[in-house]
C-alpha positions in Angstrom: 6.9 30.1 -15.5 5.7 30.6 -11.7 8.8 29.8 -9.3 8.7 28.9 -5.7 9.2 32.3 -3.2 11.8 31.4 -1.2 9.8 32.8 1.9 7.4 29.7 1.2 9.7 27.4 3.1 9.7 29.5 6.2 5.9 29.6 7.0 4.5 27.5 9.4 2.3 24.4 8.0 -0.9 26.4 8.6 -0.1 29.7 6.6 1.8 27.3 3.7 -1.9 25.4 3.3 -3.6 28.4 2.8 -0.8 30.8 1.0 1.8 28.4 -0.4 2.4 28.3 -4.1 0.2 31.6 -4.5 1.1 33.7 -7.3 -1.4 36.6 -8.6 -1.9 37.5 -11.8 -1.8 41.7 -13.1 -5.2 41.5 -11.9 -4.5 41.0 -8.4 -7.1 38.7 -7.9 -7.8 37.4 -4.0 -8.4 33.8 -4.6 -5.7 32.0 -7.1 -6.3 32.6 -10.2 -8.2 29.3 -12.5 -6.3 29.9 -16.0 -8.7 27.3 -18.0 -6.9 27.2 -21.3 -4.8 24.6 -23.0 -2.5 26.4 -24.8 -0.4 29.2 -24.6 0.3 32.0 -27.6 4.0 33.5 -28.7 4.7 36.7 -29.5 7.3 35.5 -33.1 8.1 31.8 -34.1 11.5 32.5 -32.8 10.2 32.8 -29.0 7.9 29.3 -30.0 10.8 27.6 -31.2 12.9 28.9 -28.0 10.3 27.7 -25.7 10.2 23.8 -27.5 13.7 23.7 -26.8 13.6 24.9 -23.4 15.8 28.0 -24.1 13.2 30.0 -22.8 11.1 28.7 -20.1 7.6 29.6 -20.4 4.2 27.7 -20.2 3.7 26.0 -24.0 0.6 23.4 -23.4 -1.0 22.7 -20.4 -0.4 18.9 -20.7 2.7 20.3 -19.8 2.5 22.9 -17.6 -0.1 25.6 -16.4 -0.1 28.2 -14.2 -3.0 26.5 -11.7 -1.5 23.3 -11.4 2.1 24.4 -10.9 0.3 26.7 -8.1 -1.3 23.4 -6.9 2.0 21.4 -7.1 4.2 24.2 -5.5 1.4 23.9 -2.4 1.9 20.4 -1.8 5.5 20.2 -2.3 5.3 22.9 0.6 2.8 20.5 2.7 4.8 17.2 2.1 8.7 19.2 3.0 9.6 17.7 -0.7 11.4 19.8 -3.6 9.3 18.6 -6.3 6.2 17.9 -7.2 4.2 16.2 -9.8 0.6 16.9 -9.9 -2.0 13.8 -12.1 -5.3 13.0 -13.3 -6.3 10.8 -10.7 -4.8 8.6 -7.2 -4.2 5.8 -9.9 -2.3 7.8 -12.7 0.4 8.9 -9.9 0.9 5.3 -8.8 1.4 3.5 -12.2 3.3 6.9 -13.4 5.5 6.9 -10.3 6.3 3.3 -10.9 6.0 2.2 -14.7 8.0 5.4 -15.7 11.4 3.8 -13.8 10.8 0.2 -14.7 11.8 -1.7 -18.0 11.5 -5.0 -18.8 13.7 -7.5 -16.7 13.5 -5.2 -13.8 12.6 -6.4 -10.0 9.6 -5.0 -7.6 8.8 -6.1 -3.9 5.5 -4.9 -2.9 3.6 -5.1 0.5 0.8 -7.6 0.0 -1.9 -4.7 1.1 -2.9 -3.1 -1.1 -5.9 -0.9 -2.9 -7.9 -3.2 -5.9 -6.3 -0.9 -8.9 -2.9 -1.6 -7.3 -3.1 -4.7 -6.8 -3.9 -5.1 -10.2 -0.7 -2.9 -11.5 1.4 -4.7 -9.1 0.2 -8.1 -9.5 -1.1 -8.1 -13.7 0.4 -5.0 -15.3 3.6 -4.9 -14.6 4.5 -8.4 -15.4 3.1 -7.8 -19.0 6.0 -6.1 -19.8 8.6 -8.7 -18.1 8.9 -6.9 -15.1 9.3 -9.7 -12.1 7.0 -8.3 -9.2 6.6 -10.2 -5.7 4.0 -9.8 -2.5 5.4 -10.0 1.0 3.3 -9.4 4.5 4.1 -5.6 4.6 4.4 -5.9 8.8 6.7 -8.9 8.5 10.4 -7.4 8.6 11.5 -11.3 7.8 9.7 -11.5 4.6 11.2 -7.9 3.3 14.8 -8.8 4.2 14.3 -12.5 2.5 12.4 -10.3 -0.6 15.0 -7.7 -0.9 18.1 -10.0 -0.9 19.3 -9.2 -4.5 19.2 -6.1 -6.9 15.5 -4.8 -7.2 14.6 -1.2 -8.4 11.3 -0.5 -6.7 9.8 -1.2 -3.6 5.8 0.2 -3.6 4.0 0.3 0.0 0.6 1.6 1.4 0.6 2.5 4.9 -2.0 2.4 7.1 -2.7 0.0 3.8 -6.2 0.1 2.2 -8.7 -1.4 3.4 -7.3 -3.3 6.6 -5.1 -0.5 7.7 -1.6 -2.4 8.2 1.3 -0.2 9.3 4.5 -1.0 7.5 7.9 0.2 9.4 9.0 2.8 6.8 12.4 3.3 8.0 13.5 -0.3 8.3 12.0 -1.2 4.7 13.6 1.9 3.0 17.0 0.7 4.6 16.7 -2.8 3.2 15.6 -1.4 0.0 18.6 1.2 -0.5 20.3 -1.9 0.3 20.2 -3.5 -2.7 19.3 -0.6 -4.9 15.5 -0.3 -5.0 13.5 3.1 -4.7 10.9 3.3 -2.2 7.1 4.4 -3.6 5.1 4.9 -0.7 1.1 5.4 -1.3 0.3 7.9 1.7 -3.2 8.9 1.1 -4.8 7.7 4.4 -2.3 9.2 6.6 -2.1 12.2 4.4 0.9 14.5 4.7 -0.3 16.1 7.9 -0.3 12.7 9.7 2.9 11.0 8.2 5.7 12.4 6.0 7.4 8.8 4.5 10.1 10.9 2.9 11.8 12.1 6.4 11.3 8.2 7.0 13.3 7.2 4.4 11.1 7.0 0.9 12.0 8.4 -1.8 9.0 8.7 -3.7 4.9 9.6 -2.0 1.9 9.7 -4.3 -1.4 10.4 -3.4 -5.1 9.9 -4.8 -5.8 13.9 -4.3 -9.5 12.7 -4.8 -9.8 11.8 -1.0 -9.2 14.0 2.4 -7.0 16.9 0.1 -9.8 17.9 -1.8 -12.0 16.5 0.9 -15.5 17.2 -0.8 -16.2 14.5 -3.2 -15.5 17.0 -6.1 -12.1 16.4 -8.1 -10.4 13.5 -9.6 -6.4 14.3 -9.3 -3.1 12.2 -8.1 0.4 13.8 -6.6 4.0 12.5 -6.8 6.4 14.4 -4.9 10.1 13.6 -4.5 13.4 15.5 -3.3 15.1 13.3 -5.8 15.6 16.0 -8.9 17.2 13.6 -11.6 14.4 11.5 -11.0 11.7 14.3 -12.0 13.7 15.9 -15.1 14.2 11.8 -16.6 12.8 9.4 -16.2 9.4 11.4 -14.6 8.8 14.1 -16.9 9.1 12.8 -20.0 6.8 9.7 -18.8 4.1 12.2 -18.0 4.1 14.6 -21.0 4.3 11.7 -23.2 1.3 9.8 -22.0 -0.8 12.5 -21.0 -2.0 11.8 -17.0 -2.6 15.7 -16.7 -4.5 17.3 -14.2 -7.1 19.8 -15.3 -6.9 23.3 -14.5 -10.4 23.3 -12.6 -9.4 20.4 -10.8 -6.5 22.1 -9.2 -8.5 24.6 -8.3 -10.6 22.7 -6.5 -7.9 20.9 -4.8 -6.0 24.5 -4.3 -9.2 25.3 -2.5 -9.4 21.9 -0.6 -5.7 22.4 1.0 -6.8 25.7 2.3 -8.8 23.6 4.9 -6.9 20.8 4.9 -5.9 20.9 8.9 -8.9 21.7 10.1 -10.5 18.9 8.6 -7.9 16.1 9.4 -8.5 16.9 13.4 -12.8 16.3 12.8 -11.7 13.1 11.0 -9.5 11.8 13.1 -11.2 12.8 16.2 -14.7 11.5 15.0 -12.6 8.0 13.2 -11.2 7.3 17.1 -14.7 7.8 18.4 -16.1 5.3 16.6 -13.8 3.1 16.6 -14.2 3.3 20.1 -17.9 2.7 20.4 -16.9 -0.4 17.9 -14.3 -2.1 20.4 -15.7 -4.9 22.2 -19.2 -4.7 20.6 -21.4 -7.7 20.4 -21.2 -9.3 17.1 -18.1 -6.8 15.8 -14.7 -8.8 15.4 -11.6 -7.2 15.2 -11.7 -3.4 15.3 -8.7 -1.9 12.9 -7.4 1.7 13.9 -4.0 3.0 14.3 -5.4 5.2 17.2 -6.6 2.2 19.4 -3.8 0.6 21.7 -5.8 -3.3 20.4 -4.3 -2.4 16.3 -1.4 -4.8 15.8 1.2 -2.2 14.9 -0.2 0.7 17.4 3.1 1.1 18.5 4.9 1.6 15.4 1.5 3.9 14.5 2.5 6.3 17.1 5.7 6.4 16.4 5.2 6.9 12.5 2.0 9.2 13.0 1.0 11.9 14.7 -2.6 10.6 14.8 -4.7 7.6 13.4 -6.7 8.7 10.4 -10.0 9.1 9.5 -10.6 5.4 8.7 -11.8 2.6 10.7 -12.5 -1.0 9.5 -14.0 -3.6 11.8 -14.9 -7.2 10.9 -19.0 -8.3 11.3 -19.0 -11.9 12.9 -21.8 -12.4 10.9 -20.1 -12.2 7.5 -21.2 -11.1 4.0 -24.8 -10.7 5.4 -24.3 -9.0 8.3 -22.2 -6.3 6.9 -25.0 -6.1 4.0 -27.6 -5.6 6.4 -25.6 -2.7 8.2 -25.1 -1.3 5.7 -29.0 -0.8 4.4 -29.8 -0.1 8.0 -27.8 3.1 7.9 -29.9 6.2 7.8 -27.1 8.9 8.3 -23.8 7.2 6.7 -23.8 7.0 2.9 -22.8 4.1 1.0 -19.7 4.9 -0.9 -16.1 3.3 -2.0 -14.6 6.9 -1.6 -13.1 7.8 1.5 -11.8 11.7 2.9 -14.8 12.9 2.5 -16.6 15.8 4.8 -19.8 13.3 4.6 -19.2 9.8 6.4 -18.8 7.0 3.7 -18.9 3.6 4.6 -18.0 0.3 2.0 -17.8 -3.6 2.1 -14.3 -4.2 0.3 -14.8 -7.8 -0.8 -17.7 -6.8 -3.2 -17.1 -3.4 -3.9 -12.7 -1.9 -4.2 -11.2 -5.8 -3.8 -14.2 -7.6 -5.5 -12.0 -8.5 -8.8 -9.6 -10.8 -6.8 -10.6 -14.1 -5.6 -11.7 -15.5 -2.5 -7.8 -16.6 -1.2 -6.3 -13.6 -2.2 -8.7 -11.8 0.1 -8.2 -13.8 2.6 -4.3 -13.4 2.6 -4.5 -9.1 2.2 -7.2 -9.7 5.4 -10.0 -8.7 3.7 -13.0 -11.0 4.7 -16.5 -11.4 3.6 -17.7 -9.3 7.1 -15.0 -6.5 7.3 -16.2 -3.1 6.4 -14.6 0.0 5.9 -16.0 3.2 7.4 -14.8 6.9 6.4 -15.3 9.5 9.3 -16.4 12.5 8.2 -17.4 15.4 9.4 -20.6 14.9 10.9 -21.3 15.3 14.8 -19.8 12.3 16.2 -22.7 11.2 18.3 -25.2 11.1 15.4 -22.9 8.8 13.6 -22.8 6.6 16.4 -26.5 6.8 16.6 -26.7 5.6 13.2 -24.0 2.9 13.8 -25.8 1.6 16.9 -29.0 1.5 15.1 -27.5 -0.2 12.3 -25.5 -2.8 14.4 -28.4 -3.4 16.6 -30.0 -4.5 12.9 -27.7 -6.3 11.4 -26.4 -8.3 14.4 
């Protein structure tokens, strides 16, 4: 099987997006090579029994292993400055693997309140099916952690900035109240993405990702990432969670996200550029409430932002004081921006969470995670800046 050069490590972020991982076939090939099969052939029934028992190391099954995706998973590891990684079918198959494959019945999770639909719905309905006690606390209120994590718990999951109201949870202070008492820290980084925020030098031991959004960047490939310096944790209980239950990646799809890291950095300073202008224009805007972006000084946790961050992301959410109906008729007033619950995107995607990626929970539970009837969520993309904020102004000047 492919290993890790050891000269990897000691490239500079920008050569280890584009080169990391690489490893050509005897054909030489330029671009990494897409091996699109699902199993592998032995030369004897003594080198296939060899391989099962992991005598000899070798690919077997690509449900398992495969030469594309371990190039894919070496390449993030590289990106994220963690040993291992795990690569998934989708943003949702890394979350409930990274979680469900620790837990047993009778275990303890603390969660931050924040959280995407889907995990909400693991956190909140899933888990306690199988007797596992779960609780929500306000992610940016240290007193409701340290009253949460006052007795033996094994996982704490986070997002932060959380989906879609962009909270910023103080990393280093949970993880220290977690280890505390015993609990691994999950930590869902996919809007800061590792080139904005690295939770495992912070103090997590465990970041997945929806590889869907900003690493493939295109709107072409489903695909997840968990990636851990924690080894015992990948050989049991990780590995055997994911080759028994099947979340693999394709082939193609790690090509495509292979191909989306190669222009990774490049595209996160457009986003995040474009996201700050508009939220910008936004601030102080007739009929716009609050304006939600780690970038601006007004965000609630700016400070901690900055500190955790190296900039704020290419997503803005703003509250319409108009509600349900204003944020309706902005959004059928756009001409440029697409309507779309994706996000990361090189095309600017924009989405009204309370009917759309938080519609399943009811009214109050909104209301607590700070999701309202009039707050939208906007996805910069790559678009020149001032025509989005011709199309915003247009829109605005509609709806409000």
């Amino acid at each position: 099987m492919n290993k890790e050069d050891p000269a990897d490590r000691t490239w500079r972020r920008a050569t280890r997006l584009v080169r990391g991982g690489t490893r050509r076939s005897p054909f030489d090939e330029t671009s990494e090579a897409l091996f699109m099969t699902s199993g592998y052939v032995y030369a004897t029934a003594e080198e296939a029994e060899r391989a099962f028992t992991g005598e000899h190391q070798r690919f077997v099954y690509s449900r398992f292993a495969n030469p594309t995706i371990e190039m894919f998973q070496t390449r993030m590891a590289l990106l994220e400055g963690a040993g291992l990684c795990r690569a998934t079918a989708s943003g949702m198959a890394a979350v409930f693997a990274a979680l469900m494959c620790q837990l047993e019945a009778g275990d303890r999770v603390v969660s931050s309140r924040a959280l995407f639909g889907s995990c909400h719905f693991i956190v909140t309905e899933l888990l306690p099916r199988y007797g596992i006690e779960s609780l929500l606390v306000d992610g940016t209120d240290m007193d409701q952690w340290r009253a949460a994590l006052d007795r033996p718990t094994a996982c704490v999951f986070l997002e932060t900035p959380s989906n879609p109201g962009l909270d910023v949870i103080d990393l280093r202070a949970v993880a220290d109240l977690a280890h505390g008492v015993g609990a691994r820290v999950v930590v869902d980084n996919v809007f800061a993405t590792p080139l904005l925020q690295q939770p495992l030098d912070l103090g997590a031991d465990i970041v997945v990702y929806s590889t869907t959004k900003h690493i493939d960047g295109q709107g072409r490939s489903l695909g997840g990432a968990i990636l851990t310096n924690d080894a015992a944790f990948v050989e049991d209980p990780l590995t055997p969670f994911l080759r028994n239950t099947g979340p693999a990646l394709s082939p193609f799809n790690a090509w495509l996200l292979l191909k989306g890291l190669e222009t990774l950095e490049v595209r996160m300073a457009r986003h995040c550029a474009n996201a700050r202008a508009v939220a910008e224009f936004l601030d102080g805007r007739p009929g716009v409430g609050r304006v939600l972006y780690p970038g601006l000084p007004s965000h609630p946790q700016h400070a901690l932002a900055s500190a955790q961050m190296s900039d704020g992301g290419s997503v803005v959410a703003f509250d319409l004081d108009g509600g349900k109906d204003a944020a309706f008729r902005l959004l059928n007033a756009l001409r440029l921006i697409d309507i779309s619950n994706n996000l990361g995107d090189a095309k600017s995607l924009i989405t009204h969470p309370a009917t759309t990626t938080h519609q399943r929970l009811d009214a109050a539970e909104r209301r607590r995670m700070g999701v309202g009837d009039g707050l939208v969520r906007f996805s910069a993309g790559l678009e020149d800046v001032a025509d989005l904020i011709e199309d915003l102004d247009r829109a605005l000047t509609a709806a409000v």
